[in-house]
C-alpha positions, -999 to 999 in steps of 0.1 A, spaced: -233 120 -140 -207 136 -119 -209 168 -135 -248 165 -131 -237 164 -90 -214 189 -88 -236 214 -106 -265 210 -83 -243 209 -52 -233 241 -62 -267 255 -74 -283 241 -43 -271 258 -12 -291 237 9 -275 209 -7 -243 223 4 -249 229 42 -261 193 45 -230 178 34 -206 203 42 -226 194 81 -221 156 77 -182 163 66 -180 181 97 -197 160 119 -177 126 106 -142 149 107 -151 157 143 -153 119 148 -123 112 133 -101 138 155 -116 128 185 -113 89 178 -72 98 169 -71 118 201 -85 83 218 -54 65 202 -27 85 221 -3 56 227 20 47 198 0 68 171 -26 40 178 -6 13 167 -7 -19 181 23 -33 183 19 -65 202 14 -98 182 -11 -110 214 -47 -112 199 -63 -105 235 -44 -75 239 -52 -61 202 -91 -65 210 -90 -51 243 -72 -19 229 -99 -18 200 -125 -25 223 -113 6 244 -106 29 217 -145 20 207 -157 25 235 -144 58 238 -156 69 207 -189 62 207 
């Protein structure tokens, strides 16, 4: 079955610009949500469950 994919991915080369275009697009999410995360690498390092949701609840909201 997976050979079955990767031969019509790379018959189909509208196929390709679809997902090569939806690996972009979630890539560019993912650099801009890590750029979002500046402090500490984006790790939480408090044990204090209000702080930990309001720092994921800010890196959300900036992402979206």
């Amino acid at each position: 079955m997976r050979t079955v994919a990767l031969l019509r991915f790379l018959a189909d080369s509208g196929l390709r610009a679809r997902v090569t275009a939806a690996t972009n697009k979630a890539e560019a999410y993912n650099g801009f949500s890590a750029w979002t995360r500046f402090g500490n690498q984006g790790v939480i390092a408090e044990n204090d469950p209000p702080e930990q949701q309001s720092r994921s609840n800010g890196t959300r909201c900036c992402a979206t």
